[in-house]
N, C-alpha and C positions, 0 to 999 in steps of 0.2 A: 624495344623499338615501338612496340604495340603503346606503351603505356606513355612514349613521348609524343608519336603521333593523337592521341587520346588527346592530349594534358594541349596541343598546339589546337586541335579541331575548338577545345572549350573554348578557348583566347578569342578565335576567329569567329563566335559564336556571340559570344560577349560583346566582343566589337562589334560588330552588325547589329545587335540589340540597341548597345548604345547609339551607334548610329542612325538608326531606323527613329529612335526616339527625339536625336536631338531635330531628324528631318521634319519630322510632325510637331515640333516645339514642346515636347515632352520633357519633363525634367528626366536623366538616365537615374539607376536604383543608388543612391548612396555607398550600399552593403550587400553582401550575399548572405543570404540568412538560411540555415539549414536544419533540417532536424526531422523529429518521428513522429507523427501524430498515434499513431495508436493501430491494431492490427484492424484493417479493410474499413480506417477511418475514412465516410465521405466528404468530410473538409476540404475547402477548396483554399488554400492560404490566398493565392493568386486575386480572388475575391472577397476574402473573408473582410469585412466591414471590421471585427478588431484592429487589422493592422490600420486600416484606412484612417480611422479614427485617432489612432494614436499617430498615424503622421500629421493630423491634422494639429495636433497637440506639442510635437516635439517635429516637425521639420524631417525626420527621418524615415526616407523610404528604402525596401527592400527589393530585391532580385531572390527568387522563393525556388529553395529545394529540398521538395517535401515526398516526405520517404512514407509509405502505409503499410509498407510489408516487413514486419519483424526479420526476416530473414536476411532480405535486401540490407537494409539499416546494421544489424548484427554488420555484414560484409563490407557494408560503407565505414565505418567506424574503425573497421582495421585499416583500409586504407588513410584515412583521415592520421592517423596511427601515425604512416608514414610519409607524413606531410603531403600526399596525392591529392591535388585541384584543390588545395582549403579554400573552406569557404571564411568571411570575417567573423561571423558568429552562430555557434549552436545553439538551437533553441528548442525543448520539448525533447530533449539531447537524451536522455535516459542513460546516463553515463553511471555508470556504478563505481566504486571509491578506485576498484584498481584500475578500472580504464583512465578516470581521473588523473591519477599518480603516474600511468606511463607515457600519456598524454603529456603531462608537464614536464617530467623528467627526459621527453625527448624535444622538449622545445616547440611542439608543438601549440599547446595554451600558453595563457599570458599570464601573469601574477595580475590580479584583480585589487588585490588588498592596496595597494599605494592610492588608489584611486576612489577607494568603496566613503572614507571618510569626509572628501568635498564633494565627491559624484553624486554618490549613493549615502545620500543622510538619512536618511530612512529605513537601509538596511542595514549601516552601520548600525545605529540606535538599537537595534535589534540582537545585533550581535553582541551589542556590549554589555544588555543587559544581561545574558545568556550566556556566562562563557567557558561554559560546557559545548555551546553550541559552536560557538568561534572555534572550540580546538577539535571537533568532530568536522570542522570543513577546511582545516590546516594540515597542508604537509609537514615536513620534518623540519622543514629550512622558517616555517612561517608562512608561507603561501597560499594564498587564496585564489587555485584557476580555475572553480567552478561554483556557481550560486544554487542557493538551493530554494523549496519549497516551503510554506510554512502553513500544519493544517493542522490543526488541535482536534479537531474532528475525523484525523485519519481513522477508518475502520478497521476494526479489528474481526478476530472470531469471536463470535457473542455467543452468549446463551440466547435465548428467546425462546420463552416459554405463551404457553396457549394461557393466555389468562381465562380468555371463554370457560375453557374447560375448567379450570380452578374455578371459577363462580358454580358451573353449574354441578358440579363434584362438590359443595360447598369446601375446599380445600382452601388451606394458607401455603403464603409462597414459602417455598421450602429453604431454611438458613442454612444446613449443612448436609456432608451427603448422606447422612442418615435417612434425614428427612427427602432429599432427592430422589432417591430410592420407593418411600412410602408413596409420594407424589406418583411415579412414576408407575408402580403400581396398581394405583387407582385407576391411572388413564388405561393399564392394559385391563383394564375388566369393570370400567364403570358406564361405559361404554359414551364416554362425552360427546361423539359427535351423532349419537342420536339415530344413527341408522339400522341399531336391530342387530349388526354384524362386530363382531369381536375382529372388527379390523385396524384397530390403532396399531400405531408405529410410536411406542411412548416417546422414545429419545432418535432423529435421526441424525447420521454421521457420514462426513467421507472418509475414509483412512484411519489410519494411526497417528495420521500427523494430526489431525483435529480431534481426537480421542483425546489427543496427550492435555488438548487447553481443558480436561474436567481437572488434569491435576492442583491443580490452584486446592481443590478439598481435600488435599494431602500436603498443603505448603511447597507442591513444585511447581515453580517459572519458569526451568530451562529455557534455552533460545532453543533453535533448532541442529546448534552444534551442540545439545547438552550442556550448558556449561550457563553459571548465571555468577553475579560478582557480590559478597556479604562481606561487608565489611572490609573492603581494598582483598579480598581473597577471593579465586577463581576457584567453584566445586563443581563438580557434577552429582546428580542424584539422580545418573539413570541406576548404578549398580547399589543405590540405598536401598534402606530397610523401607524407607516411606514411597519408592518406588513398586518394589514388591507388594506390598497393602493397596495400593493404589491398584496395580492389576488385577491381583486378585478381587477387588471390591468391580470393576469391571468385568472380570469371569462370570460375577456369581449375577450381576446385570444383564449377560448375554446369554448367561443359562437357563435366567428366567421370562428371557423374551422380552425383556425392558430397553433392549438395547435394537436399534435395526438391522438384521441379517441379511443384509442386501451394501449395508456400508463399507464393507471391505472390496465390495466389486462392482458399486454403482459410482455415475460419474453424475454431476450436480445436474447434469442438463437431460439424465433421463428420468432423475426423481424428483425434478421439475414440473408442477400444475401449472397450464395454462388456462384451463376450462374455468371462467370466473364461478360456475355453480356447482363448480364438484364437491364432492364430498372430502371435508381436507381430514385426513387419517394422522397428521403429526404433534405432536404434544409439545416436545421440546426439539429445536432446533441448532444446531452446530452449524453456524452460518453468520457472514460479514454482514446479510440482512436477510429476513426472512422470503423478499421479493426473487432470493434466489430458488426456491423451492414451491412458495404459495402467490395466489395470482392477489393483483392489487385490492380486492375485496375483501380478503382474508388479513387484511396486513393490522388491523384494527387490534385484531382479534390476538394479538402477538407484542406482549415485552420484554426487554434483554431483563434477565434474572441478574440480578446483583452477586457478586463472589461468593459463594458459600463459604461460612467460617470453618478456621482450622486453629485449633489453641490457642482460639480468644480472637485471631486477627482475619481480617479480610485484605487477599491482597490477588491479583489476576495476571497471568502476562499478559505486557505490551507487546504489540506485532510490531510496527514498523514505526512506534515516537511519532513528536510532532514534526519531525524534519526530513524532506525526502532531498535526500542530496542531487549532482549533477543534474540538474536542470537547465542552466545556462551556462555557455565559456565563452570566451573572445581568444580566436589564435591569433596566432604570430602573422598572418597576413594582412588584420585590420591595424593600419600607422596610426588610427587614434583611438583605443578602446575607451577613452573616456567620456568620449559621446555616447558609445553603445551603454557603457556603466548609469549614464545619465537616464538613458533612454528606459532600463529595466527598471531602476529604481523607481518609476513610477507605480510599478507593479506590485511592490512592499507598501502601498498606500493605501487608506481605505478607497478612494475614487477608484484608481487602477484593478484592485482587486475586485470592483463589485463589475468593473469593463470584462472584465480575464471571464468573469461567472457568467454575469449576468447581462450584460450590454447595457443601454441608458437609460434613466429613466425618463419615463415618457415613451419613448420607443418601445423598448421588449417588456418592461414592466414599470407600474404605477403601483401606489399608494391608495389606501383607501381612507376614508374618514375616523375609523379605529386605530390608525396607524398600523396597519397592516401591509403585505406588498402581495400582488398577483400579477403573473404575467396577463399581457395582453389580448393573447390569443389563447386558443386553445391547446390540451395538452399534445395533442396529435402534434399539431402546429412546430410548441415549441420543442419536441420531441426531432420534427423531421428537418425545419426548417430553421427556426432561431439557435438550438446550442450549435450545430455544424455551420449555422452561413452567418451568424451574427458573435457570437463567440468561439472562447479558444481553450477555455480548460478542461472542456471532457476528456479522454483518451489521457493521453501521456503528462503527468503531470507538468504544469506551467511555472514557472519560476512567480514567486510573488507571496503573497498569504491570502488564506482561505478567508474567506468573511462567513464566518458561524455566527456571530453573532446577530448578522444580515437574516440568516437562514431561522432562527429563532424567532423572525414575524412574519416570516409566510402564513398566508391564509388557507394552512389547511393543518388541522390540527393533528390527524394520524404522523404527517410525514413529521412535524415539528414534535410530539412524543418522543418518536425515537430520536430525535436528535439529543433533546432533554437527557434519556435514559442514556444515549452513548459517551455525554457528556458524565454524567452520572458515573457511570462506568469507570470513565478515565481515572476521576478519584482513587479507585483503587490499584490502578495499572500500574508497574511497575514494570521499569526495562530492565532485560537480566541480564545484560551487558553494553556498553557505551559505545557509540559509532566510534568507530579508530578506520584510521589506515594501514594495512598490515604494510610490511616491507616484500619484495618480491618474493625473495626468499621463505619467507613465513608464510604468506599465500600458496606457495607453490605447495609444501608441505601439509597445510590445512586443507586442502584439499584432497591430496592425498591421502589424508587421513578419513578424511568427511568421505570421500568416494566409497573404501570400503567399511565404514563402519554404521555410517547411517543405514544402507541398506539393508544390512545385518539386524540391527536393535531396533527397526519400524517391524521385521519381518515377524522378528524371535516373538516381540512385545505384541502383535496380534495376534499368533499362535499362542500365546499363553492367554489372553484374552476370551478366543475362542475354544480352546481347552485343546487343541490340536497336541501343543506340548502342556504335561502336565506342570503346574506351577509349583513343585516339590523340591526338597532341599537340592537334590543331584543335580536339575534343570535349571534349578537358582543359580548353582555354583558354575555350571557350564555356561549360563549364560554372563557370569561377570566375568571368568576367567578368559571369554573371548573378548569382550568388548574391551577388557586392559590390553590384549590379545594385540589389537586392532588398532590401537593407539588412543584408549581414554584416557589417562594419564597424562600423557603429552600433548594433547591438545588442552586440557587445562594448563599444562604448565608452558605454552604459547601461550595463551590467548592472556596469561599473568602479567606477562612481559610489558604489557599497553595497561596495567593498571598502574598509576601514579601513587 
């Protein structure tokens, strides 16, 4: 009763809006547009000059329900689940592949794809070149009920090393972990940042889950389910010989204080500098950017180090590819999703996408006579006021594609480095398995699986790390005989099933 009177007060609510509007000669909202901005995001949709913009462009205005609270939105989303008050379109939707799939399968989305090829010419184009990509946003039937993101520049966990200190160490950058090692070394006793005190932190880290991205100098990429794809075959090398070496070459980095002893129990925001003139104590960095650890001053002073070699090859995991899926859907409530399809596909465009970033030019940024771009105001500025009231893709990713290439002439040459270098990077990234959509049933079990074994093998693998358990043959054998234990086996041989 509760949730009909609910579903009747919106109706009554609705109507009164509309009418209130048609009284004032207001056009009413076309569509009801809903979605996440981002956790304690201050966007205000209702005013944000994006949308405004883009009705002035496409005729399409919106009725705005905008969600800031991860929590709330998680709870909305189940509703939505159950067909409760849909809105015509999600937007900034953060829908992950199986909310996707049981979204569609309960009739709730609409199949996009009949529409993407006269609507969406732009994103089609995209798809078709890509069609790897086409079948990582296709259900089983064919189906396309949700758009996705497209960022070549998504970040990963980097290396980022102190080049400072390699000059002033006269040091080269180190190609494999041999050399990692000697580097590393150096910074705990050569004292590069100059203050007299044997206080470097050579290498810092959060966890075990960012421990595991050095393995790349042991040839491992696992994803975070263990499991990567060679050759149409699904392995795992947590219970390898090359995972083994890999720890121990970590033990004997933690033994010798090469590694930071605070990484297993610090959280990024208390080994955080904000003091722009502090003494920055870190050498190498386990970090998406070094801005999470050192303040903007220091940021110079910091490159992603290139994959270390392992039997000849340089190769890195990828985190999260260039595609961030559910980004946009159209339900079953909007009677013409091919307006809205029209309406996004401005967004896969270079104009739309530099609106979604950046907003106009002229407005929020100009060009300068070198061919360069800077915003208008200051960084404060664009920090408090232009990304939150003039654009829309900070927080929750926006359906569209990133313009890196845009970002490549900013005028300021630290922040366009790292982009260079993460581009740089990508070269050797490798995904160690293909977006898919599991089946209910396979998810249900992959989970099950993943619940209790990941805990287990981040735990075992830091204790062996830190010498807590010794890394000897008994220890070795008890730790593969549990993780089989636990279901590593069978989770590779699910995860085989979605290889073609």
């Amino acid at each position: 009763m509760k949730r009909i009177l609910g579903f009747l007060m919106a109706v009554v609510l609705l109507a009164a809006a509309a009418a209130n509007a048609a009284a004032e000669g207001q056009k009413a909202p076309d569509y009801i547009l809903e979605g996440f901005d981002g956790e304690g995001s201050t966007r205000n949709w209702e005013t944000n000059l994006f949308f405004a913009r883009m009705e002035e462009k496409t005729g399409i205005s919106f009725q705005f329900r905008e969600y800031t609270d991860a929590k709330k939105w998680q709870e909305r989303k189940a509703e939505i689940l159950k067909a409760e008050n849909l809105p015509d379109v999600l937007f900034k939707a953060e829908l992950n592949p199986e909310e996707v799939r049981d979204m569609y399968e309960a009739g709730v989305l609409t199949d996009l794809k009949p529409y993407l090829e006269e609507y969406a010419p732009d994103l089609w184009k995209l798809l078709q070149d890509d069609p790897e990509i086409l079948a990582s946003l296709s259900m089983q039937d064919g189906a396309i009920p949700a758009l996705p993101n497209f960022n070549t520049l998504e970040y990963n966990d980097a290396m980022w090393i102190n080049t400072a200190w390699l000059k002033r160490l006269k040091l080269e950058v180190p190609s494999d972990a041999a050399e990692l090692k000697e580097v590393l070394t150096a910074f705990r006793d050569g004292d590069p940042n100059s203050n007299g005190q044997k206080d470097e932190v050579p290498l810092t880290f959060i966890g075990m889950w960012e421990l595991r991205f050095l393995g790349h100098a042991f040839g491992i990429t696992d994803n975070d389910y263990y499991v990567s794809v060679t050759d149409g075959k699904v392995t795992s090398s947590l219970t390898s010989d090359s995972n083994r070496q890999f720890l121990a070459w970590l033990h004997e980095l933690w033994e010798e204080k090469l590694l930071d002893h605070n990484g297993f129990s610090m959280a990024d925001s208390l080994r955080q500098i904000s003091d722009e003139k502090a003494v920055i104590p870190y050498g190498v960095i386990m970090s998406s950017s070094p801005l999470t650890v050192v303040p903007q001053a220091a940021l110079a002073n910091y490159s992603v180090l290139m994959p270390l070699e392992y039997e000849g090859e340089r190769k890195y995991r990828e985190l999260g590819g260039k595609v961030i899926r559910g980004t946009f859907a159209v339900t079953s409530r909007c009677r013409e999703p091919e307006k809205l399809v029209s309406w996004v596909n401005r967004l896969y465009t270079k104009e739309g996408g530099l609106l979604t970033q950046f907003g106009l030019e002229g407005e929020e940024y100009s060009f300068r006579e070198d061919g360069k771009w800077e915003w208008n105001d200051d960084m404060t500025t664009v920090a408090q006021v232009i990304l939150p009231e003039r654009t829309i893709s900070t927080g929750i990713p926006v359906p569209g594609v990133a313009q890196t290439e845009f970002q490549l002439d900013y005028n300021d040459e630290s922040v366009v480095k790292d982009i260079r270098e993460l581009l740089e990077l990508k070269k050797y990234s490798v995904h160690p398995y293909p977006q898919v959509t599991l089946t209910r049933e396979d998810e249900k079990e992959i989970a099950q699986i993943q619940g209790e074994l990941a805990p287990y093998a981040e735990t075992a693998m830091a204790c062996f790390v830190t010498g807590d358990v010794p890394l000897d043959d008994e220890q070795w054998a008890i730790f593969c005989r549990t993780a089989e234990e636990k279901g590593l086996s069978r989770m590779a041989e699910i995860w085989q099933k979605y290889i073609q």
